[in-house]
C-alpha positions in Angstrom: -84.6 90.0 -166.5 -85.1 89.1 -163.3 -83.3 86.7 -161.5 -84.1 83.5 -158.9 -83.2 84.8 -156.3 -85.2 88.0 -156.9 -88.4 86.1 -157.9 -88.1 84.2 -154.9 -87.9 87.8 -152.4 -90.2 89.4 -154.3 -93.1 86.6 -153.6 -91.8 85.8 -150.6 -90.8 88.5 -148.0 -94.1 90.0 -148.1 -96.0 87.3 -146.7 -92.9 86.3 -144.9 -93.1 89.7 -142.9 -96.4 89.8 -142.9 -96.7 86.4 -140.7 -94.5 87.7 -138.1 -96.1 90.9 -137.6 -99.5 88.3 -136.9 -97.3 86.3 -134.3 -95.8 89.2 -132.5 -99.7 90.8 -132.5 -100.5 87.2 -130.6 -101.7 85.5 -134.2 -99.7 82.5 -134.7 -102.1 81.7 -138.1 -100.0 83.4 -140.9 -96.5 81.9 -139.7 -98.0 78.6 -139.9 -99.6 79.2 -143.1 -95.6 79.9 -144.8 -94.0 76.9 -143.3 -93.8 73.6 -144.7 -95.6 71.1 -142.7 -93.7 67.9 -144.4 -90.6 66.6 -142.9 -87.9 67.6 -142.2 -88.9 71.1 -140.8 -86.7 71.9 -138.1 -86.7 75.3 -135.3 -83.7 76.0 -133.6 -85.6 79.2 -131.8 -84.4 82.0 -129.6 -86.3 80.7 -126.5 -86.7 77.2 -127.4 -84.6 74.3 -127.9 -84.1 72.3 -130.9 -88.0 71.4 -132.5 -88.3 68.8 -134.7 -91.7 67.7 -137.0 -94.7 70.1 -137.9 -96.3 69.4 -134.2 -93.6 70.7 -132.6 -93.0 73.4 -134.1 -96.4 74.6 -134.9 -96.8 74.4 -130.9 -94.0 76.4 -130.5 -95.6 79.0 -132.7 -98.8 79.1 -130.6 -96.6 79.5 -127.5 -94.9 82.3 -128.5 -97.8 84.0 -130.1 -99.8 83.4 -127.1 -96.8 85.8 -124.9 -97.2 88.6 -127.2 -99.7 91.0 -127.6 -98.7 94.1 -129.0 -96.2 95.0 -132.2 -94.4 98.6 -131.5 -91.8 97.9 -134.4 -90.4 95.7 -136.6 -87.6 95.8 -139.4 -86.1 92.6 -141.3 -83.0 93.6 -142.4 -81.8 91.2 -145.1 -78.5 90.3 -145.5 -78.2 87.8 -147.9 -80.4 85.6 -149.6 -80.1 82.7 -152.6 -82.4 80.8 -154.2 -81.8 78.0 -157.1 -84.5 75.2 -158.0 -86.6 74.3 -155.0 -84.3 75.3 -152.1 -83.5 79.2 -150.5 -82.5 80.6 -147.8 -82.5 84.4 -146.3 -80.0 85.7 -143.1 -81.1 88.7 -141.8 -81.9 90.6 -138.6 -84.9 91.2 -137.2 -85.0 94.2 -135.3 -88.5 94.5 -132.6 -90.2 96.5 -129.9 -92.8 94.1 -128.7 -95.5 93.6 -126.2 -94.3 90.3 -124.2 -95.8 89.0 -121.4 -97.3 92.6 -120.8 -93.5 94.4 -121.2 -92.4 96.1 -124.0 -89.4 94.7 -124.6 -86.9 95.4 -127.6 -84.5 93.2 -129.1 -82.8 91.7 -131.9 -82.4 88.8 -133.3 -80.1 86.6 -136.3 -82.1 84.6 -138.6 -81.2 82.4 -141.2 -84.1 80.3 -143.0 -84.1 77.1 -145.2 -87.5 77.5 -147.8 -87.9 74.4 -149.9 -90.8 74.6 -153.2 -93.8 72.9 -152.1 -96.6 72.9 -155.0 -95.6 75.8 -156.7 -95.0 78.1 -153.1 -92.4 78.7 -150.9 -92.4 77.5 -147.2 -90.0 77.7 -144.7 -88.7 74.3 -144.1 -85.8 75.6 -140.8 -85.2 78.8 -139.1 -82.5 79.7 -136.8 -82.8 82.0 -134.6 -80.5 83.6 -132.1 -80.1 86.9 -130.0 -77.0 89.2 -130.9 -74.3 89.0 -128.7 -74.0 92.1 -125.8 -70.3 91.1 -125.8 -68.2 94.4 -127.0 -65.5 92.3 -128.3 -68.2 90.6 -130.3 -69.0 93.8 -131.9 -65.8 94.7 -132.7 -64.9 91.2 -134.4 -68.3 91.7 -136.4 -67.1 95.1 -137.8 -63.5 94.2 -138.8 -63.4 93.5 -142.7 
């Protein structure tokens, strides 16, 4: 039998993944397309502050897809996830080699999303999103059990 939380990856993560490979190819579409557009949706971004309300945030999408250009590489590394009635949420790494303002540039960041059920699908209703830390100490800590 399959469980919740596995029915809710399963349908998910695909088009999940698929919408940021879009964005970081410069196509903001898809990622729009699996976020809720009904309040509250919320983006605490790596390069942005707090956005609050679809306009917002769908403006930040267009932004950042409108910086990159090219997708080198790209693994989500999924750490946990949960999912019970209408709410989930994933934490995770994404790990990229991008194309940004005509750089490569590779990094990786933390990411922890909220999905809420909307009509029978999933949508991403917050994402946090943060660059690891280059403090060694930080490293360590994260490595102790």
């Amino acid at each position: 039998m399959v469980s919740e939380t596995e029915e809710f990856l399963g349908g998910t993560l695909p088009r999940q993944l698929a919408a940021e490979h879009a964005l970081c190819r410069g196509d903001a579409g898809p990622r729009s397309g699996t976020w809720s557009q009904r309040d509250p949706v919320t983006l605490f971004g790596a390069a942005v502050p707090i956005r609050r309300g679809w306009d917002q945030v769908s403006s930040t999408f267009r932004w950042l897809a409108s910086r990159f250009s090219d997708l080198r590489d790209y693994e989500f590394e999924l750490l946990a996830a949960g999912a019970s009635g209408d709410l989930a949420y994933t934490v995770g790494f994404e790990h990229k080699t991008v194309v940004t303002d005509g750089e490569p540039v590779t990094y990786t960041l933390r990411v922890t999303h909220v999905y809420r059920r909307e009509d029978g699908l999933w949508k991403i209703a917050h994402r946090h999103g943060d660059h690891l830390s280059h403090d060694p100490g930080a490293r360590e800590h994260r490595s102790a059990p």
